[in-house]
One Martini backbone bead per residue (centre of mass of N, CA, C, O) as a GRO file, in nm:
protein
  332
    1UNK     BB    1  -2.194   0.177  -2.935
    2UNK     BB    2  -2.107   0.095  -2.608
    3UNK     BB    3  -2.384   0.014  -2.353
    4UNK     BB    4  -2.278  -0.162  -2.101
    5UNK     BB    5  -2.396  -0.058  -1.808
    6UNK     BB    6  -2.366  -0.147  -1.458
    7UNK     BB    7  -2.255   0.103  -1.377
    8UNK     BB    8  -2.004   0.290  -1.245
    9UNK     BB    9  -1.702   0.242  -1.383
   10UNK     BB   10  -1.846  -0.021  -1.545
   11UNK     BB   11  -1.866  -0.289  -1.767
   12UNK     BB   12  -2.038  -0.598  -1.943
   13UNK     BB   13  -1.882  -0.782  -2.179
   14UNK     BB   14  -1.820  -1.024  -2.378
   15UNK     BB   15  -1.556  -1.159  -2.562
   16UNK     BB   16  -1.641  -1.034  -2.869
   17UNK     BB   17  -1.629  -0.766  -2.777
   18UNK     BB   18  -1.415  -0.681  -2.651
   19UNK     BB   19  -1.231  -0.781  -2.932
   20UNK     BB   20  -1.377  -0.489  -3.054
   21UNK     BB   21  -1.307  -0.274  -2.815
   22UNK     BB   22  -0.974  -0.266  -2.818
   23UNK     BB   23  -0.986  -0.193  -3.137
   24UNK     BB   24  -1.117   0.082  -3.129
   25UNK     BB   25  -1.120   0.411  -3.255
   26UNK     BB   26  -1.153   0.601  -2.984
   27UNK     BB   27  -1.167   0.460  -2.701
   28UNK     BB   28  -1.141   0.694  -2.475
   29UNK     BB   29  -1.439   0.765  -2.552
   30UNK     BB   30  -1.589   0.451  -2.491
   31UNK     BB   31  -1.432   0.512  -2.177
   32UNK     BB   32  -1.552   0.714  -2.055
   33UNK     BB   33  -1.562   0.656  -1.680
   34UNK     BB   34  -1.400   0.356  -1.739
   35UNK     BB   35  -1.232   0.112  -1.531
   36UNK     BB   36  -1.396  -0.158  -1.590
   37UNK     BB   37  -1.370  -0.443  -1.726
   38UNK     BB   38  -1.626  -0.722  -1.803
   39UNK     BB   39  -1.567  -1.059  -1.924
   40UNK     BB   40  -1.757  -1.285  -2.098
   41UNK     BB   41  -1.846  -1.577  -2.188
   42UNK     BB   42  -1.873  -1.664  -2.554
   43UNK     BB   43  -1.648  -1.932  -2.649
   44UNK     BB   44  -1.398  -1.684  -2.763
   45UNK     BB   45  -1.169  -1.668  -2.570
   46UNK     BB   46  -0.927  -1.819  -2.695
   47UNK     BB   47  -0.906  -1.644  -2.912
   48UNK     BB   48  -0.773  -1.428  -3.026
   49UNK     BB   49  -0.632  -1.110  -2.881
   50UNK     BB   50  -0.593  -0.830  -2.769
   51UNK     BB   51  -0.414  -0.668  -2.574
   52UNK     BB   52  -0.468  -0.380  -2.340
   53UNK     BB   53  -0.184  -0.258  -2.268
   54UNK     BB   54  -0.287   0.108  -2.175
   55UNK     BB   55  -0.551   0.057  -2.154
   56UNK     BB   56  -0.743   0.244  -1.913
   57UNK     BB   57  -0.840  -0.051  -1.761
   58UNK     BB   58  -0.970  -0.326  -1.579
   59UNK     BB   59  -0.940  -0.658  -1.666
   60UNK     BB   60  -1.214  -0.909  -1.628
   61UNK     BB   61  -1.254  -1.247  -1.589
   62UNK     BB   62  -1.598  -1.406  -1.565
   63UNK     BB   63  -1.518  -1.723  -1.553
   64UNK     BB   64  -1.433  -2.064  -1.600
   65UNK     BB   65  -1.135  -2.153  -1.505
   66UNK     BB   66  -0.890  -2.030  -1.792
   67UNK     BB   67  -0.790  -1.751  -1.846
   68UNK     BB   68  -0.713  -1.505  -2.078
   69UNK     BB   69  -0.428  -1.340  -2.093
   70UNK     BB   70  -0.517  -1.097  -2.105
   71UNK     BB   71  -0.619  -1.066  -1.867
   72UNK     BB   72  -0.581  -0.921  -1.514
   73UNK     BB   73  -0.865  -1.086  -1.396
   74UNK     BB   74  -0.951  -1.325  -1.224
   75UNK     BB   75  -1.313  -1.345  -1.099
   76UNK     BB   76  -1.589  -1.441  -0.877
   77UNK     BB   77  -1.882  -1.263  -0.807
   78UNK     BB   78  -1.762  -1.169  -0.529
   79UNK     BB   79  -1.532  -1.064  -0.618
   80UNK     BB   80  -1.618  -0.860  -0.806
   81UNK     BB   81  -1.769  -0.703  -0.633
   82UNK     BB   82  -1.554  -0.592  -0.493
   83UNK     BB   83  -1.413  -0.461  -0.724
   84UNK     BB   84  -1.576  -0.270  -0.798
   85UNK     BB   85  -1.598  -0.098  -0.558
   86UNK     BB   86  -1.289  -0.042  -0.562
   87UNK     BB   87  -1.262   0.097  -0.857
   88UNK     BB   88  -1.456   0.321  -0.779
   89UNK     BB   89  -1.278   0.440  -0.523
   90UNK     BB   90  -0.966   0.394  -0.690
   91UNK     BB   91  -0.904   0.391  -0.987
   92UNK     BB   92  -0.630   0.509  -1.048
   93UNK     BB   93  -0.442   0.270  -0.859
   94UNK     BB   94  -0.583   0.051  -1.017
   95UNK     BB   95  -0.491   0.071  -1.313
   96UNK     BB   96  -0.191   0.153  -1.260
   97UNK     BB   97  -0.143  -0.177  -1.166
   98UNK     BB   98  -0.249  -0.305  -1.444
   99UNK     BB   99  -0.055  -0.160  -1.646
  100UNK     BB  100   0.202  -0.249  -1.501
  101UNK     BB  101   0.199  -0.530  -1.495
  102UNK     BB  102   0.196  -0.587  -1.825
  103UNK     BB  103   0.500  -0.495  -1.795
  104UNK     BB  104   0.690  -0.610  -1.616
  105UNK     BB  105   0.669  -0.953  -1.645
  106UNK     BB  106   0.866  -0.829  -1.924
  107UNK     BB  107   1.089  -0.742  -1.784
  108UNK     BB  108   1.336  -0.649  -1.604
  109UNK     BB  109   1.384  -0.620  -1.264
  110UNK     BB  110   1.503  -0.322  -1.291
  111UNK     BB  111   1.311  -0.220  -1.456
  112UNK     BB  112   1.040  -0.314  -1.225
  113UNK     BB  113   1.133  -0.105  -1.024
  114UNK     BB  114   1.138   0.175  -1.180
  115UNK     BB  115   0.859   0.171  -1.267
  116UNK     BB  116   0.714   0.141  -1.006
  117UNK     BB  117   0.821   0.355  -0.850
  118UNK     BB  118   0.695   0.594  -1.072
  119UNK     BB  119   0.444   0.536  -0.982
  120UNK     BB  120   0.395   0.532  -0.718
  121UNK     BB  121   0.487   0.821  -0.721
  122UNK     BB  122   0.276   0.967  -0.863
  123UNK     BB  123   0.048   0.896  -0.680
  124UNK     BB  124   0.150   1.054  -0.410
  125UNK     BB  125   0.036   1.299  -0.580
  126UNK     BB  126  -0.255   1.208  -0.558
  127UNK     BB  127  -0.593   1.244  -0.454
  128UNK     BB  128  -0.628   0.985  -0.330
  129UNK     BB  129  -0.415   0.953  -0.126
  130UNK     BB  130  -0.486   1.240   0.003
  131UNK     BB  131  -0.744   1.119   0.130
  132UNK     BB  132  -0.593   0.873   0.297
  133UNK     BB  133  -0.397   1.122   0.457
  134UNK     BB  134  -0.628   1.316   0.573
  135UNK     BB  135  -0.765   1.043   0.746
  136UNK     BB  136  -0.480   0.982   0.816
  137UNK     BB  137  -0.284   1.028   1.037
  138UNK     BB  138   0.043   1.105   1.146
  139UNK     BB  139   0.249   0.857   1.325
  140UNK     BB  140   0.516   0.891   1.579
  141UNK     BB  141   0.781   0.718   1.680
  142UNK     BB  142   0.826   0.652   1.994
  143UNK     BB  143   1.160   0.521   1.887
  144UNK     BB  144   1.341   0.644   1.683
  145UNK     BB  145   1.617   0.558   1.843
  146UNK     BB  146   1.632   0.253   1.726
  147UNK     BB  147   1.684   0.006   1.639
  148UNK     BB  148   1.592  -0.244   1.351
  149UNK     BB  149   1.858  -0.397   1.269
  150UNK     BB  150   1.977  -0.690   1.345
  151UNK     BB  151   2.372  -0.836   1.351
  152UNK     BB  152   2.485  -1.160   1.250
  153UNK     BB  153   2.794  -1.366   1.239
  154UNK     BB  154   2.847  -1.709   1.142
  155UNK     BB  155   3.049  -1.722   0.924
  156UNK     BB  156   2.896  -1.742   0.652
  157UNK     BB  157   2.642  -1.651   0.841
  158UNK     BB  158   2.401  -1.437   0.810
  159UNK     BB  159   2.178  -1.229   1.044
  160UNK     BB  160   1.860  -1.070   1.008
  161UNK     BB  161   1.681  -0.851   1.206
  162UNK     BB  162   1.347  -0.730   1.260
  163UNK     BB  163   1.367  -0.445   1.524
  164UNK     BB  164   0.993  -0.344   1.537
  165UNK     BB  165   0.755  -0.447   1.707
  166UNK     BB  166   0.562  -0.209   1.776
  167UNK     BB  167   0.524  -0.217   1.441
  168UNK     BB  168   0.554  -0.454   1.314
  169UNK     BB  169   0.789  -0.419   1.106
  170UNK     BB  170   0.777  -0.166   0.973
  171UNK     BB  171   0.913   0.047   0.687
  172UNK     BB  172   1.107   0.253   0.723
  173UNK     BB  173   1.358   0.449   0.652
  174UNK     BB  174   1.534   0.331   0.876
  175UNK     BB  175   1.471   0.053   0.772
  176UNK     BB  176   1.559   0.055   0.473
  177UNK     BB  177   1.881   0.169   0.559
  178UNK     BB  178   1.955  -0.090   0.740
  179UNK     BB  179   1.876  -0.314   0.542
  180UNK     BB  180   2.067  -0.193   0.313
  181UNK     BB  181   2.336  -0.219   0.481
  182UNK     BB  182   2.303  -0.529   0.604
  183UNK     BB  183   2.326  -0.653   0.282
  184UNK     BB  184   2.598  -0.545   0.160
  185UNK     BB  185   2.759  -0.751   0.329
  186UNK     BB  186   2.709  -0.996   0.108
  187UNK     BB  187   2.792  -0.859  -0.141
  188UNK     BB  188   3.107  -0.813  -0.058
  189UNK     BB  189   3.053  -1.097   0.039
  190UNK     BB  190   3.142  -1.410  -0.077
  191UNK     BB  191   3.196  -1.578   0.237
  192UNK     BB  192   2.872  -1.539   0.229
  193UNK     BB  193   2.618  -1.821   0.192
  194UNK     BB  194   2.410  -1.733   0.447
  195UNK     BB  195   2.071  -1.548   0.418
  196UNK     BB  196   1.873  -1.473   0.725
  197UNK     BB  197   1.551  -1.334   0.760
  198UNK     BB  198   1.394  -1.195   1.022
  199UNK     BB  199   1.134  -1.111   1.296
  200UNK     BB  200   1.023  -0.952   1.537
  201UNK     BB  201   0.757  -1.054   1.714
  202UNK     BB  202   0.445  -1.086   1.587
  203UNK     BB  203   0.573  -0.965   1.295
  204UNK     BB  204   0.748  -0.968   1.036
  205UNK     BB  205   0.596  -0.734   0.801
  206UNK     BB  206   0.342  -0.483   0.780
  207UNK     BB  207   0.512  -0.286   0.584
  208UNK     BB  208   0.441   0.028   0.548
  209UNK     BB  209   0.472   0.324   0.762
  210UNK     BB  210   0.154   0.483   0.776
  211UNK     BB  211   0.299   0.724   0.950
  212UNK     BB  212   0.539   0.811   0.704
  213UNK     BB  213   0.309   0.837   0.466
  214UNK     BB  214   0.431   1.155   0.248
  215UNK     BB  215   0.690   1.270   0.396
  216UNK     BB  216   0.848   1.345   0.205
  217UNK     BB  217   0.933   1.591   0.029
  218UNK     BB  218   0.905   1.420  -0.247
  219UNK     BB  219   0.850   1.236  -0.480
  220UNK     BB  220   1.091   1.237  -0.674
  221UNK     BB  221   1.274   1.174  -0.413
  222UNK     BB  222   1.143   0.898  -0.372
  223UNK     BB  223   1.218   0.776  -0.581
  224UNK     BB  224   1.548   0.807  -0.633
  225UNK     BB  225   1.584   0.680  -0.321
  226UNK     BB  226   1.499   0.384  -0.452
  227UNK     BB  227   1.701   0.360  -0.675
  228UNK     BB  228   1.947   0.342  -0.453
  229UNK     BB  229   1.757   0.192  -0.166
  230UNK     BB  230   1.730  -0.125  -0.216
  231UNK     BB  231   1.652  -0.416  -0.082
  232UNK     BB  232   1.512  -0.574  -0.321
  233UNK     BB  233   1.765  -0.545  -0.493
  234UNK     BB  234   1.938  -0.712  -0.346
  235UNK     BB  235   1.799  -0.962  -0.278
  236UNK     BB  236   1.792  -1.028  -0.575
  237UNK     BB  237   2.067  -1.060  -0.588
  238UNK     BB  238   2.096  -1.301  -0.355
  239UNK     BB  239   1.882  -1.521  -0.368
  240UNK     BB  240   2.068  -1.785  -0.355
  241UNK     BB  241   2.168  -1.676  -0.019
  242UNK     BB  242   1.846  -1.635   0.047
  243UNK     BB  243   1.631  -1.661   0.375
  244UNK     BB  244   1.276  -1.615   0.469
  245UNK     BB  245   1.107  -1.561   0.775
  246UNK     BB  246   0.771  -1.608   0.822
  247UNK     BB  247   0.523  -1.428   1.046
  248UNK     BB  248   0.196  -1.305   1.030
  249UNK     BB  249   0.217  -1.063   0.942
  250UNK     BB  250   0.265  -1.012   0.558
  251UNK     BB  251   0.252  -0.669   0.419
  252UNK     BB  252   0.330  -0.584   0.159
  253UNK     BB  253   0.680  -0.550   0.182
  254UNK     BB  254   0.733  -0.765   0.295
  255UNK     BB  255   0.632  -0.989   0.081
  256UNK     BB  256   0.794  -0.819  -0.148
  257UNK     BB  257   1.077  -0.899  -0.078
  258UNK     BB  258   1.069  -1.203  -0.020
  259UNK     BB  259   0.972  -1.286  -0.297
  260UNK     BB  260   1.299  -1.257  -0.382
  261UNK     BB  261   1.361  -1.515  -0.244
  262UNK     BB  262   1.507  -1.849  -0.271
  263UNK     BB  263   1.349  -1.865   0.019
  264UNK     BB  264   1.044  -1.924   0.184
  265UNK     BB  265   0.955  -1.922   0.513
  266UNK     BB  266   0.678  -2.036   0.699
  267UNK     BB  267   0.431  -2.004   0.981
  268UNK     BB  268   0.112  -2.102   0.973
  269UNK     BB  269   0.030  -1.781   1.083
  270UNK     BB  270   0.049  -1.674   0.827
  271UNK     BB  271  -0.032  -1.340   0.648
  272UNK     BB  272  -0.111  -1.208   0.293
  273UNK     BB  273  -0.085  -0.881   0.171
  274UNK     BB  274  -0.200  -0.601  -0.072
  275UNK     BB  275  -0.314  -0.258   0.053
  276UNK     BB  276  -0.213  -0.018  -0.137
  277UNK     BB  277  -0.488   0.050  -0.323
  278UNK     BB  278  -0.664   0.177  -0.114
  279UNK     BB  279  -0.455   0.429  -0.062
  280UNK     BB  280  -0.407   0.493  -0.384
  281UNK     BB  281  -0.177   0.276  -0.456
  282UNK     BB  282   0.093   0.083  -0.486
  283UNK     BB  283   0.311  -0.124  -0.477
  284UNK     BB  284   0.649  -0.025  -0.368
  285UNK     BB  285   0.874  -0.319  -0.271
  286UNK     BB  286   0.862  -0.507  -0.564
  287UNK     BB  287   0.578  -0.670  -0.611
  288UNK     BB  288   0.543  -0.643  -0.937
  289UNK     BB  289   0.778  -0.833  -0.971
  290UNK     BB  290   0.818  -1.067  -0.770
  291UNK     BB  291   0.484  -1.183  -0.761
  292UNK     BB  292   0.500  -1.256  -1.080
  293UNK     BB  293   0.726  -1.482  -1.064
  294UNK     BB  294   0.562  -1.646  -0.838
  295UNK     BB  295   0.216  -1.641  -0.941
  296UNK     BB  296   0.139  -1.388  -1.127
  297UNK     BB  297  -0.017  -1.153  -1.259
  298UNK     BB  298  -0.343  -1.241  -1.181
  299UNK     BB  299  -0.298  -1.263  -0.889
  300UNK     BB  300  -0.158  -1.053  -0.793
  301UNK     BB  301  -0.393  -0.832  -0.876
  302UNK     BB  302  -0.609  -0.987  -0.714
  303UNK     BB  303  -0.437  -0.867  -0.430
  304UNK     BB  304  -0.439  -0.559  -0.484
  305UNK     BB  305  -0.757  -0.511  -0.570
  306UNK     BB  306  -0.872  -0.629  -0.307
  307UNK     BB  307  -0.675  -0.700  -0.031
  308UNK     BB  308  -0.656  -0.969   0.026
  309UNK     BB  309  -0.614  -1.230   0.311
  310UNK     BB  310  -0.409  -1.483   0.328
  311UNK     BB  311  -0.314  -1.794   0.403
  312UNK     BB  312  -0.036  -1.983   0.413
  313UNK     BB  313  -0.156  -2.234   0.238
  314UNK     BB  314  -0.201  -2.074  -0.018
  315UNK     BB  315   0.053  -1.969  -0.066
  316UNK     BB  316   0.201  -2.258  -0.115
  317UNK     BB  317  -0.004  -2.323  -0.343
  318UNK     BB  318   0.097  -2.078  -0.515
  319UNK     BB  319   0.441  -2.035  -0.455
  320UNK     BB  320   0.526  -1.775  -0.208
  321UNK     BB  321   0.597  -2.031  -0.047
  322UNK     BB  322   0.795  -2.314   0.013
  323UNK     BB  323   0.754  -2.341   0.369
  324UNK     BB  324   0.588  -2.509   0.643
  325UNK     BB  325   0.718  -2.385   0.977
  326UNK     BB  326   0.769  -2.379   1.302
  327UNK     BB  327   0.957  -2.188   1.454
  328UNK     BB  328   1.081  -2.424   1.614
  329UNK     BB  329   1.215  -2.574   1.369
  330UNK     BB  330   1.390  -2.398   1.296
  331UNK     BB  331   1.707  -2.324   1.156
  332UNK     BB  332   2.026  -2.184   1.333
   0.00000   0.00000   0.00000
């Protein structure tokens, strides 16, 4: 039996212990309340492993350098004890997350946005989001009733601009419906060239608006209308099409979209973070297929594990976004 317990909810162990304990059978039993395998070098890292596959767990790999493909997540001693914390507070959307990107990486992005939903929707049924649905009332929407995406088009350039500054452009469902219909004119008209959507406002947008979050009728009815209204699968069919230009928050769907354009210009005061397993969840509006075929599984991993906020600079250097120029620069 494995004994390594560093505290609750999760294990230390070597690198060729991980690979005798992933292959042993009864897993179930020898990780009973342990969310988190914190596999550490020696020497045989790079050795054959099995991937930890549905194994409800997530993988951190403790060394420096290049990870090993198994882990879910390589991080360095602050950022692990962190790590720890964040899975110990929610585990279920933790592991969730990891057992997810796993598969997605691996999918088309149809099938990537489907399982997406999919879990999504299970965890809004879950204790976690309860509890932080329960401290978090929902503020309705002061302007109700304004429109939320402007629509311009300029011979074959379409421009749509995200107008709810107020809430700093989050996500309500009237604005997932109104872009959503405003991506659509580009998809039947092939005599548009090019979509560039960009954000009124301090921000470009701040993600899914924390105020509507739970409202849905019921999970169910929200994967379903998830799979037949997403902004974000039209955005990856127009890709060749789409320039995002993003700036200030940029955080949960707003980057999980824009990730999907085939260029995406931020303005240097751009922050990107991925706060959604904090409160229960996982990324929602396309970020787990998005995010890792641009930075790969295991920064994504890293950005919703830990919730961290990075600025443009990294953003650019691990190549989530293309391009760093200030709002006076771009081209209209």
């Amino acid at each position: 039996m494995f004994l390594y317990a560093a505290g609750i909810g999760h294990i230390d162990v070597s690198t060729s212990e991980y690979r005798e304990l992933i292959d042993r059978p009864y897993l179930d039993e020898i990780l009973a309340g342990v969310a988190l395998v914190i596999a550490h070098p020696d020497g045989s890292e790079h050795d054959p492993a099995p991937p930890p596959g549905s194994t409800p767990a997530v993988v951190c790999w403790a060394g420096s350098g290049d990870a090993p493909v198994w882990a879910d997540v390589a991080l360095d001693a602050a950022d692990r004890a962190t790590l720890v914390e964040q899975v110990e507070r929610v585990p279920q959307a933790s592991i969730s997350l990891a057992v997810l990107l796993r598969q997605t990486e691996l999918l088309p992005i149809s099938a990537a946005l489907a399982a997406e939903s999919a879990v999504y929707s299970m965890l809004q049924g879950g204790p976690e989001f309860a509890a932080w649905r329960a401290a978090t009332p929902a503020k309705p929407d002061p302007e109700p009733d304004r429109s939320t995406v402007l629509i311009d088009r300029d011979g074959d350039r379409l421009s749509l601009t995200l107008d709810r500054p107020h809430r700093h452009n989050a996500i309500s469902m009237k604005v997932r419906d109104e872009l959503y219909a405003a991506l659509t004119i580009a998809v039947v008209d092939d005599s548009i060239r090019e979509v560039v959507v960009r954000g009124n406002g301090p921000s470009f947008c701040s993600g899914g608006d924390l105020g509507e979050f739970g409202s849905r009728p019921d999970p169910v009815t929200a994967h379903v209308t998830r799979l037949t209204r997403s902004p974000a699968a039209l955005i990856e069919r127009l890709r060749d099409r789409v320039e995002m230009r993003i700036h200030g928050s940029t955080f949960g769907g707003g980057i999980e979209m824009a990730a999907f354009a085939g260029r995406v210009v931020a303005e240097p005061d751009t922050r990107v973070a991925l706060p959604e397993v904090s409160l229960g969840l996982i990324p929602g509006a396309g970020g787990t297929a998005s995010l890792t075929r641009r930075i790969g599984r295991q920064r994504t991993a890293a950005l919703g594990l830990l919730g961290t906020v990075i600025d443009a600079s990294t953003a650019l250097e691990w190549g989530l976004v293309d391009e760093l120029a200030p709002r006076a620069d771009w081209r209209d």
